[in-house]
Chimera marker file (.cmm) of the C-alpha trace (Angstrom):
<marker_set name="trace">
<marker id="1" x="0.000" y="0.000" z="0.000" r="1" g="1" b="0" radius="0.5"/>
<marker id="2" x="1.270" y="3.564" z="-0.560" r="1" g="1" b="0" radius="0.5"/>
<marker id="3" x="2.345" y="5.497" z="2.040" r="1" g="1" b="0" radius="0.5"/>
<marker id="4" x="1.260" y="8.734" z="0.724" r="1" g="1" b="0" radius="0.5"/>
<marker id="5" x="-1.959" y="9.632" z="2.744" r="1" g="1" b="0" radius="0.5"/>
<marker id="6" x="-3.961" y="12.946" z="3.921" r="1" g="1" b="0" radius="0.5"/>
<marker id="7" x="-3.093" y="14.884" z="6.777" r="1" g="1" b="0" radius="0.5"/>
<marker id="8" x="-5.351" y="15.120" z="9.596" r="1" g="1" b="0" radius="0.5"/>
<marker id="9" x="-6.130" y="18.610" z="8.809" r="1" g="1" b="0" radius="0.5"/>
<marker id="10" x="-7.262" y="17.448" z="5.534" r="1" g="1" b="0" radius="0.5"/>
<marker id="11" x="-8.687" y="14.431" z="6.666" r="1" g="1" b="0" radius="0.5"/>
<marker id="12" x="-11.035" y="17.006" z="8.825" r="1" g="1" b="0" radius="0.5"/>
<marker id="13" x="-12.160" y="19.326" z="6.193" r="1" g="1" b="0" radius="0.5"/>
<marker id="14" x="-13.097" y="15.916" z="3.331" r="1" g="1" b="0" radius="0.5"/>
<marker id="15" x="-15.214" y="15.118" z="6.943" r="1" g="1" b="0" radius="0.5"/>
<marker id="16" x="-16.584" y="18.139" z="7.320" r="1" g="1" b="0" radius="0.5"/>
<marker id="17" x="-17.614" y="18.367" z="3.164" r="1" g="1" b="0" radius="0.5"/>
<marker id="18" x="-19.142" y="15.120" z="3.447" r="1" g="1" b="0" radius="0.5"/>
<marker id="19" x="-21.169" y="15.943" z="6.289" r="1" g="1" b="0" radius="0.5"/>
<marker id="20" x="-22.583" y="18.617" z="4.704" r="1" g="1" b="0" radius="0.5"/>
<marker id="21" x="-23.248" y="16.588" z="1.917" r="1" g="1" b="0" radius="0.5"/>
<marker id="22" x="-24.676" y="14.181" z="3.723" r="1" g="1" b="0" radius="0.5"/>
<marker id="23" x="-27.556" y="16.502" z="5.242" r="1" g="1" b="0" radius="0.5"/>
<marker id="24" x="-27.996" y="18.064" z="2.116" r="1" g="1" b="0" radius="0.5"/>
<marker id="25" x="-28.816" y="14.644" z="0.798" r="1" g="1" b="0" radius="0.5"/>
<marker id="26" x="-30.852" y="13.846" z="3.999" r="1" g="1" b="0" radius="0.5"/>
<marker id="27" x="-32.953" y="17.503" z="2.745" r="1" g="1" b="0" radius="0.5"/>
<marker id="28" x="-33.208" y="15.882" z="-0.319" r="1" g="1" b="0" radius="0.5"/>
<marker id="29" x="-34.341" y="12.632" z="0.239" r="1" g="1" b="0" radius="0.5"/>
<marker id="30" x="-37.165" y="14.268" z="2.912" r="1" g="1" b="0" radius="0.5"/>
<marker id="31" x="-38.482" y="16.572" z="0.369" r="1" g="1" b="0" radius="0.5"/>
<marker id="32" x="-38.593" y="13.576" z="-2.158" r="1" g="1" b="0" radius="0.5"/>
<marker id="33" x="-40.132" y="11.317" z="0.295" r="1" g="1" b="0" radius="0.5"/>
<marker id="34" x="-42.960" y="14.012" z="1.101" r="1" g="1" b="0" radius="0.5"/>
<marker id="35" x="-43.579" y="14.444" z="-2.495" r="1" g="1" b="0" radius="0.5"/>
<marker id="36" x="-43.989" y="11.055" z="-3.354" r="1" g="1" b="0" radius="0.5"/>
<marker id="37" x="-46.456" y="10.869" z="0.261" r="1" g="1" b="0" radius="0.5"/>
<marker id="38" x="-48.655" y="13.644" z="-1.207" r="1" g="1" b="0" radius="0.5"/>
<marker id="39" x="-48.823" y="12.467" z="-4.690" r="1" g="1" b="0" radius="0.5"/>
<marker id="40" x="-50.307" y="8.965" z="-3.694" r="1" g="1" b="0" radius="0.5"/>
<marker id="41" x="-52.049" y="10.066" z="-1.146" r="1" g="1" b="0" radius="0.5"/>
<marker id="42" x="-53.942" y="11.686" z="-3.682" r="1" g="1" b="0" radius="0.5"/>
<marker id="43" x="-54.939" y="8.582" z="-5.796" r="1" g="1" b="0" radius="0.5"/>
<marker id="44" x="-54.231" y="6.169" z="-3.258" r="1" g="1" b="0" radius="0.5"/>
<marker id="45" x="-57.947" y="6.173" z="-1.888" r="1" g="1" b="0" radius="0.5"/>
<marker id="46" x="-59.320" y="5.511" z="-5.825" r="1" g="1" b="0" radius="0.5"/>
<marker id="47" x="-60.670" y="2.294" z="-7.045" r="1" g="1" b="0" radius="0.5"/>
<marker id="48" x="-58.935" y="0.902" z="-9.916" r="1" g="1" b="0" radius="0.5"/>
<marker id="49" x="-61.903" y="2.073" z="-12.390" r="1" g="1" b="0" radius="0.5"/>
<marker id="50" x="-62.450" y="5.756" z="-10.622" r="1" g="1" b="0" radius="0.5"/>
<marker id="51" x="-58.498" y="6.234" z="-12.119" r="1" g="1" b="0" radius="0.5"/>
<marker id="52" x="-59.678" y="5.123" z="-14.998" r="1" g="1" b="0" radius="0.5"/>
<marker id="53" x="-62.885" y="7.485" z="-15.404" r="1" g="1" b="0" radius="0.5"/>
<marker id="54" x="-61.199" y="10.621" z="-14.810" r="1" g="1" b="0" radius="0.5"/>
<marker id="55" x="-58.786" y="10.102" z="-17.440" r="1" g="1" b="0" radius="0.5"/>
<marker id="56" x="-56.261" y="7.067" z="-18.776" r="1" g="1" b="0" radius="0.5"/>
<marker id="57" x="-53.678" y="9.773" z="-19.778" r="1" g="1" b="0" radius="0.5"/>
<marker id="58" x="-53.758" y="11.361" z="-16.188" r="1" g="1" b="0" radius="0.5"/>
<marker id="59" x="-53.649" y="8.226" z="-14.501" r="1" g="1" b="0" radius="0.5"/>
<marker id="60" x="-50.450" y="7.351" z="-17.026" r="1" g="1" b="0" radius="0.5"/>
<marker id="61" x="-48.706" y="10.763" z="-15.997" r="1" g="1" b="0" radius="0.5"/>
<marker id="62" x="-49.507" y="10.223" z="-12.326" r="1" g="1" b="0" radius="0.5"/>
<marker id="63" x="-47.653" y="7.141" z="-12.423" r="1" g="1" b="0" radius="0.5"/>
<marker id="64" x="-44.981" y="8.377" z="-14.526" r="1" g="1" b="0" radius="0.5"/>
<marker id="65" x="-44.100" y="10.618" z="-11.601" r="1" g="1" b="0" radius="0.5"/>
<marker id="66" x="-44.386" y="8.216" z="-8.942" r="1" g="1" b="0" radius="0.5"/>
<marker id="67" x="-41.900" y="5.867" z="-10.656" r="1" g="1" b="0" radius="0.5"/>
<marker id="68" x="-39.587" y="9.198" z="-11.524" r="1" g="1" b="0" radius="0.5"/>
<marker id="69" x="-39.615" y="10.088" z="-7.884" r="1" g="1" b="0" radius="0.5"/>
<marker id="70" x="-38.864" y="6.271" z="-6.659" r="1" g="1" b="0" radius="0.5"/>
<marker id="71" x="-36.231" y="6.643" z="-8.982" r="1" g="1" b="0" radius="0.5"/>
<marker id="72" x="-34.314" y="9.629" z="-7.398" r="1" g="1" b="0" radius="0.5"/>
<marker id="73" x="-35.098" y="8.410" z="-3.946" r="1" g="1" b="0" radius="0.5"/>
<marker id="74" x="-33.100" y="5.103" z="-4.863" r="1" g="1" b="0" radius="0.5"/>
<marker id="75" x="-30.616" y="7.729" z="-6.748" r="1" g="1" b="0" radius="0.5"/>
<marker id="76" x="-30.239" y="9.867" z="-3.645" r="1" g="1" b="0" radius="0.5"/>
<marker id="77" x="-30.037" y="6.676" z="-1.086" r="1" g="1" b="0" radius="0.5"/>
<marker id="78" x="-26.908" y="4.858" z="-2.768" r="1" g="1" b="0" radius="0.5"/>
<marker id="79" x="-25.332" y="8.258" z="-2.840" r="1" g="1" b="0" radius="0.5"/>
<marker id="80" x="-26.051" y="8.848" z="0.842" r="1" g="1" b="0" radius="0.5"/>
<marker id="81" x="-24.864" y="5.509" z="1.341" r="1" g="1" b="0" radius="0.5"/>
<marker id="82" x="-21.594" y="5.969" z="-0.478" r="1" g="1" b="0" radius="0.5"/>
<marker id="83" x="-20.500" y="9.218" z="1.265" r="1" g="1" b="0" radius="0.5"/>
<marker id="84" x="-21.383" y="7.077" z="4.850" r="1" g="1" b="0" radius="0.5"/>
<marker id="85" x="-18.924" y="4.865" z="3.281" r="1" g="1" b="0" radius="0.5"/>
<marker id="86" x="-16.067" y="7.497" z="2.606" r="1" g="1" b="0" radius="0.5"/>
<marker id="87" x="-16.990" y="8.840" z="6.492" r="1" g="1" b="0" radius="0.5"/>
<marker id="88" x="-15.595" y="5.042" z="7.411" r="1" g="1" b="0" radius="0.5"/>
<marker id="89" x="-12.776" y="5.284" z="4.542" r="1" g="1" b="0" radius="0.5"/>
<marker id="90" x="-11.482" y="8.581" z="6.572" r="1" g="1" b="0" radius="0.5"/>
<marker id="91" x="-11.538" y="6.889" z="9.671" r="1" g="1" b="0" radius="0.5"/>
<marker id="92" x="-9.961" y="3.571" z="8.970" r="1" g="1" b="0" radius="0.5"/>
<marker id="93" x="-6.900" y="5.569" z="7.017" r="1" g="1" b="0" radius="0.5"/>
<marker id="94" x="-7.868" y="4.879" z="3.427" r="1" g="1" b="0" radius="0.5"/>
<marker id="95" x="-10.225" y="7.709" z="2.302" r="1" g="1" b="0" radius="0.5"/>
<marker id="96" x="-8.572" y="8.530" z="-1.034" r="1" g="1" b="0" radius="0.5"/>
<marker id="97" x="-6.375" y="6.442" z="-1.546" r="1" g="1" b="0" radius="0.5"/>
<marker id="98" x="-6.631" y="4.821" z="-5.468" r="1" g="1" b="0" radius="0.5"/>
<marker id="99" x="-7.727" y="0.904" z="-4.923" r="1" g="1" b="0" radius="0.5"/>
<marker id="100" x="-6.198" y="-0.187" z="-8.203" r="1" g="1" b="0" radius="0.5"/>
<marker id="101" x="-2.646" y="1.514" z="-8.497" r="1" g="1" b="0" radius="0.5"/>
<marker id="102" x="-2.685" y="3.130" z="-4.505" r="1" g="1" b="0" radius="0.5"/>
<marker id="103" x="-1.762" y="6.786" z="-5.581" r="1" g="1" b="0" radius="0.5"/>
<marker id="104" x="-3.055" y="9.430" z="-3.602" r="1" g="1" b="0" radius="0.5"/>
<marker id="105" x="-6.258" y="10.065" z="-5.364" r="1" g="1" b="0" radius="0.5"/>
<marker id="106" x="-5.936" y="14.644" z="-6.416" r="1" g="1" b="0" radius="0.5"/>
<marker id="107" x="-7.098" y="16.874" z="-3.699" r="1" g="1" b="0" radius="0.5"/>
<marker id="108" x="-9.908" y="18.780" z="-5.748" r="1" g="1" b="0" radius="0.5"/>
<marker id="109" x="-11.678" y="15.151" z="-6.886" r="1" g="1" b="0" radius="0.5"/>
<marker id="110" x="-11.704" y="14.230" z="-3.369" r="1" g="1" b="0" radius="0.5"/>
<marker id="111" x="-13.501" y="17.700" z="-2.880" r="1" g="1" b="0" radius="0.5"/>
<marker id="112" x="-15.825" y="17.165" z="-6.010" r="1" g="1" b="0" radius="0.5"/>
<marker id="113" x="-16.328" y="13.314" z="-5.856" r="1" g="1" b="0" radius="0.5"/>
<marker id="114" x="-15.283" y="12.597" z="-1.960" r="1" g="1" b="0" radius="0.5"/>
<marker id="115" x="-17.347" y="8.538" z="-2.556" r="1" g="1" b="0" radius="0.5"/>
<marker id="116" x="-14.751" y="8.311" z="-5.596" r="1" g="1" b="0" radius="0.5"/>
<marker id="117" x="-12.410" y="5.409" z="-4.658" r="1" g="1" b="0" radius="0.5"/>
<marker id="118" x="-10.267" y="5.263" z="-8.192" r="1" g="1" b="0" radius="0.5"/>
<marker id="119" x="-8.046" y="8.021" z="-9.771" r="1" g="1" b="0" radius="0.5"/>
<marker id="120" x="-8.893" y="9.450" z="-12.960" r="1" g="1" b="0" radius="0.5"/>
<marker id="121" x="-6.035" y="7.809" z="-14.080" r="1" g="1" b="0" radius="0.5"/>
<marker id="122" x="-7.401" y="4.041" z="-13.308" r="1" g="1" b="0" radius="0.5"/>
<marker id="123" x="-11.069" y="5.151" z="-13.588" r="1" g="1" b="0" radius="0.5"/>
<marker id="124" x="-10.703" y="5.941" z="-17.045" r="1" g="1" b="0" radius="0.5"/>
<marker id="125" x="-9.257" y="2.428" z="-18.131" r="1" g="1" b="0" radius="0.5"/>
<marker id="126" x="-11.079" y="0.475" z="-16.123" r="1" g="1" b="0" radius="0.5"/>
<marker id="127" x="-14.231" y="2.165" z="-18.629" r="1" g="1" b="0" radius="0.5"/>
<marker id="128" x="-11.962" y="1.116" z="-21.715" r="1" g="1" b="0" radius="0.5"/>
<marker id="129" x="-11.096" y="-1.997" z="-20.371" r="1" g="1" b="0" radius="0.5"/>
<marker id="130" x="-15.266" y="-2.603" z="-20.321" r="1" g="1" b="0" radius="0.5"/>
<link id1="1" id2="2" r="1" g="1" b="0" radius="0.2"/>
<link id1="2" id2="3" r="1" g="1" b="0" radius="0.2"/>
<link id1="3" id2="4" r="1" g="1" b="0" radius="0.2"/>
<link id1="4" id2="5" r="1" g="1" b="0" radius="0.2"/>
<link id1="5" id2="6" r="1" g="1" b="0" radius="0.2"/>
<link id1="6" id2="7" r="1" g="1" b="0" radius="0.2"/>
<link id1="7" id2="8" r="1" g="1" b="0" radius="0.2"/>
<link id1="8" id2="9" r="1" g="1" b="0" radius="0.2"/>
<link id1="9" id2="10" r="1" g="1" b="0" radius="0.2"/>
<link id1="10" id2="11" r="1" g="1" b="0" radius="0.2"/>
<link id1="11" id2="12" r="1" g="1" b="0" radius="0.2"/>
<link id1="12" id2="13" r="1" g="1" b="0" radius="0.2"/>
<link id1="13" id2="14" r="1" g="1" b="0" radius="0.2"/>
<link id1="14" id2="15" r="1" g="1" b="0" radius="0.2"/>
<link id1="15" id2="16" r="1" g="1" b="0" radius="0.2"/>
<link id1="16" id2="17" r="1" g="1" b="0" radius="0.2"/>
<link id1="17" id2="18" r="1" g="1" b="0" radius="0.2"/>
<link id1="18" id2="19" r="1" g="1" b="0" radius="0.2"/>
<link id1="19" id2="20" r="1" g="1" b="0" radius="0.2"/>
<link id1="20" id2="21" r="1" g="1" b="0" radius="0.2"/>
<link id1="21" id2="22" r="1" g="1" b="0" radius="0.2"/>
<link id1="22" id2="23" r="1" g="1" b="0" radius="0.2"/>
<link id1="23" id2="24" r="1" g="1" b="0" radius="0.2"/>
<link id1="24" id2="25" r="1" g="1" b="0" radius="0.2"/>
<link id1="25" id2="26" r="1" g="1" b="0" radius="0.2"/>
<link id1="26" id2="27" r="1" g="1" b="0" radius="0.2"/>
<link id1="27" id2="28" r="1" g="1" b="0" radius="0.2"/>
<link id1="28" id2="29" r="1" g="1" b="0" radius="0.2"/>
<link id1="29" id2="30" r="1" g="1" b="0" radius="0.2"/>
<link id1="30" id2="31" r="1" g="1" b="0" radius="0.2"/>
<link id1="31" id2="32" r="1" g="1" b="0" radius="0.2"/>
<link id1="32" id2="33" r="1" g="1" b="0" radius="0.2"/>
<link id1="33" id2="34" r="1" g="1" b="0" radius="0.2"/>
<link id1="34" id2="35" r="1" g="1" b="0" radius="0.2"/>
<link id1="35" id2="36" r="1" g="1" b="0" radius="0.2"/>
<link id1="36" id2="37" r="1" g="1" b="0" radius="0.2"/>
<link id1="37" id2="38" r="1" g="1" b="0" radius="0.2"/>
<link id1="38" id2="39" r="1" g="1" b="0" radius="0.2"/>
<link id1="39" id2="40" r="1" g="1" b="0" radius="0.2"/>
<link id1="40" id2="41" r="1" g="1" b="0" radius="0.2"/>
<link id1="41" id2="42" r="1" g="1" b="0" radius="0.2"/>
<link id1="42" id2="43" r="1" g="1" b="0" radius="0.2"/>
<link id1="43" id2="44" r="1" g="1" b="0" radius="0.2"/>
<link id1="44" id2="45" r="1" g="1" b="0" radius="0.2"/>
<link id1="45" id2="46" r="1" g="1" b="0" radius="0.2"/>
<link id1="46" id2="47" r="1" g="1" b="0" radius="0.2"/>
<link id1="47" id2="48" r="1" g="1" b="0" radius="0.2"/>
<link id1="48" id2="49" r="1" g="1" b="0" radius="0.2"/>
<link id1="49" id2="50" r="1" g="1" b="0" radius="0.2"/>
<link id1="50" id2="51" r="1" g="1" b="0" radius="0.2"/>
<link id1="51" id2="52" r="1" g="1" b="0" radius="0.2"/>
<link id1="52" id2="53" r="1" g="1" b="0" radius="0.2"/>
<link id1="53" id2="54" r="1" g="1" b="0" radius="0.2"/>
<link id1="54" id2="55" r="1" g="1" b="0" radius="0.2"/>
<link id1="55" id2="56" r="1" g="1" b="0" radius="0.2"/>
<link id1="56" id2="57" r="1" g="1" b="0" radius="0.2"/>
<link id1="57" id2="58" r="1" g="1" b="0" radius="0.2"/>
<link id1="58" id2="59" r="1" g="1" b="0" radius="0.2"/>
<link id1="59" id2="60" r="1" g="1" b="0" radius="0.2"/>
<link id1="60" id2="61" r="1" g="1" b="0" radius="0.2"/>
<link id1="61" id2="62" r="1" g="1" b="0" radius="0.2"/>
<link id1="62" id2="63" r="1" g="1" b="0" radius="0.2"/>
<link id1="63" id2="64" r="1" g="1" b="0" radius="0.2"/>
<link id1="64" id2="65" r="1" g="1" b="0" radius="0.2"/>
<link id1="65" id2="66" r="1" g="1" b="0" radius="0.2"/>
<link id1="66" id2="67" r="1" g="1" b="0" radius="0.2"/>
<link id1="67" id2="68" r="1" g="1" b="0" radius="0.2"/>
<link id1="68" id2="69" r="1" g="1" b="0" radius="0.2"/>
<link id1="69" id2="70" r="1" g="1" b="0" radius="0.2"/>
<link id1="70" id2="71" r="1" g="1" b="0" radius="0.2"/>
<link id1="71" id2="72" r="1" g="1" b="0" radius="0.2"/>
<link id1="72" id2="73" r="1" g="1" b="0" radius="0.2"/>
<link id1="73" id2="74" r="1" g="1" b="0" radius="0.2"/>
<link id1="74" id2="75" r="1" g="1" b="0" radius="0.2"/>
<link id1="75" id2="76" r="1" g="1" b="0" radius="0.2"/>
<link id1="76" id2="77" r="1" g="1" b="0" radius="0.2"/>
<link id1="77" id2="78" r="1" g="1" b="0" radius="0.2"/>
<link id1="78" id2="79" r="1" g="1" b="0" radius="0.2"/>
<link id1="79" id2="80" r="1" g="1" b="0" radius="0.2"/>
<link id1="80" id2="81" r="1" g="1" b="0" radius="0.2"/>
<link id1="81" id2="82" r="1" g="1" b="0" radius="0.2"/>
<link id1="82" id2="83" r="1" g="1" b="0" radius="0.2"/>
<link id1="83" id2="84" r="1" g="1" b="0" radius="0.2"/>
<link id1="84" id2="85" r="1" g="1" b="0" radius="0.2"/>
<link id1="85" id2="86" r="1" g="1" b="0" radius="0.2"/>
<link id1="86" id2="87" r="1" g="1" b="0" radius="0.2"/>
<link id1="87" id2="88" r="1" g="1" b="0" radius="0.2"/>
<link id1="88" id2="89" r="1" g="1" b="0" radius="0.2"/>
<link id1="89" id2="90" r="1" g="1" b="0" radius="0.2"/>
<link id1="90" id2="91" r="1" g="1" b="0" radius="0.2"/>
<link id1="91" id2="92" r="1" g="1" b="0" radius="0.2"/>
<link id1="92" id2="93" r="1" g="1" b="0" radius="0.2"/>
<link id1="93" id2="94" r="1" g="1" b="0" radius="0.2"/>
<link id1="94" id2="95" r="1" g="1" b="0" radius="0.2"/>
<link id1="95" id2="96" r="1" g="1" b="0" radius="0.2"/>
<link id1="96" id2="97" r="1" g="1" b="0" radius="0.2"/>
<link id1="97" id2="98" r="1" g="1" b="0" radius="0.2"/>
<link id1="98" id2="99" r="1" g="1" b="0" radius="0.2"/>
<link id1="99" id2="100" r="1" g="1" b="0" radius="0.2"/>
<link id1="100" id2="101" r="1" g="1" b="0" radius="0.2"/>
<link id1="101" id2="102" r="1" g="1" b="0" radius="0.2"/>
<link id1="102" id2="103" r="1" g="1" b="0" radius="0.2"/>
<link id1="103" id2="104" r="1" g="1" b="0" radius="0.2"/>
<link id1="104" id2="105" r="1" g="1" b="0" radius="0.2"/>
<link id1="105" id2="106" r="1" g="1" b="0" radius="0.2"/>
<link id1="106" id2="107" r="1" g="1" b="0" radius="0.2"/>
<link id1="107" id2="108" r="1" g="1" b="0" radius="0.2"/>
<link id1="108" id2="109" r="1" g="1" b="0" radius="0.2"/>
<link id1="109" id2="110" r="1" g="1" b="0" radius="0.2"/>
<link id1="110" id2="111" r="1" g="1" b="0" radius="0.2"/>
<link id1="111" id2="112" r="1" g="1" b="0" radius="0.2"/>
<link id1="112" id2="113" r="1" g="1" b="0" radius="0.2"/>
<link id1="113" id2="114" r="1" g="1" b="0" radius="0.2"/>
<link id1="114" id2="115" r="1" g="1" b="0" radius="0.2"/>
<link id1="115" id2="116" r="1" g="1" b="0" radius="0.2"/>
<link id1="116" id2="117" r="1" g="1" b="0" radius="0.2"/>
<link id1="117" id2="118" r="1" g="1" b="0" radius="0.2"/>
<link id1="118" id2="119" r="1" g="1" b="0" radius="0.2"/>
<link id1="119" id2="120" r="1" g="1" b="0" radius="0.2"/>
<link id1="120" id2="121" r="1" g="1" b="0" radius="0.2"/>
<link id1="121" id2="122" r="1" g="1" b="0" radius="0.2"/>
<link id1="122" id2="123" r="1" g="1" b="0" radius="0.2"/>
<link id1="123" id2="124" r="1" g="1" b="0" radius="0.2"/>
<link id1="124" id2="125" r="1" g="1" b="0" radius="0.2"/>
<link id1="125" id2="126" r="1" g="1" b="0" radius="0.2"/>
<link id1="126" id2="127" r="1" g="1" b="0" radius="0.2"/>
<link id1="127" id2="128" r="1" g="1" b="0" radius="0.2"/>
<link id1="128" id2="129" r="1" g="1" b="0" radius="0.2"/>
<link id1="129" id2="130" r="1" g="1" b="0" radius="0.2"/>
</marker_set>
């Protein structure tokens, strides 16, 4: 393994980024959550042939949306997920650190992608390699 790593100091302010990143998420995922509560509440209480008789296309574009917003609720929970997983990366002593060629992973992707375990360098071929 390399033994390039992060100072503390740094190590505290990729903490403090994804914390914030991580309640923004949180934000996000409540307001989705709501949205998709209010939206079948709505046609939740219909019988299958009330939907039906106020109009197909309605009914289509109501459940358009409800898939959409299950969509960026799963979106929003594996990114949640993978910045709870850099936390544990900073505090075991491997938080960005490449896994394929174990280079210090740049500063400002840390800051940008901070759940990015691969360098640009090694993220990029392992696309071509595909």
């Amino acid at each position: 393994m390399s033994l390039k790593k992060y100072s503390k100091t740094k190590l505290a302010s990729f903490k403090k980024s994804i914390e914030s990143k991580i309640n923004n998420v949180a934000d996000e995922l409540g307001d989705i959550k709501e949205s998709l509560d209010s939206n079948t509440r709505g046609t939740a209480s219909l019988s299958q042939d009330s939907v039906y008789s106020v109009h197909m296309a309605d009914a289509g574009t109501d459940s358009f949306e409800r898939e959409k917003g299950f969509h960026f609720m799963n979106r929003e929970t594996d990114y949640h997920k993978s910045l709870v997983k850099a936390l544990k990366r900073i505090e075991n002593g491997s938080f960005g650190i490449c896994k394929i060629c174990e280079e210090l992973i740049p500063e400002e992707r840390m800051f940008e992608v901070p759940n990015a375990t691969k360098c640009v360098k090694c993220k990029e071929n392992e696309k071509l390699n595909i």
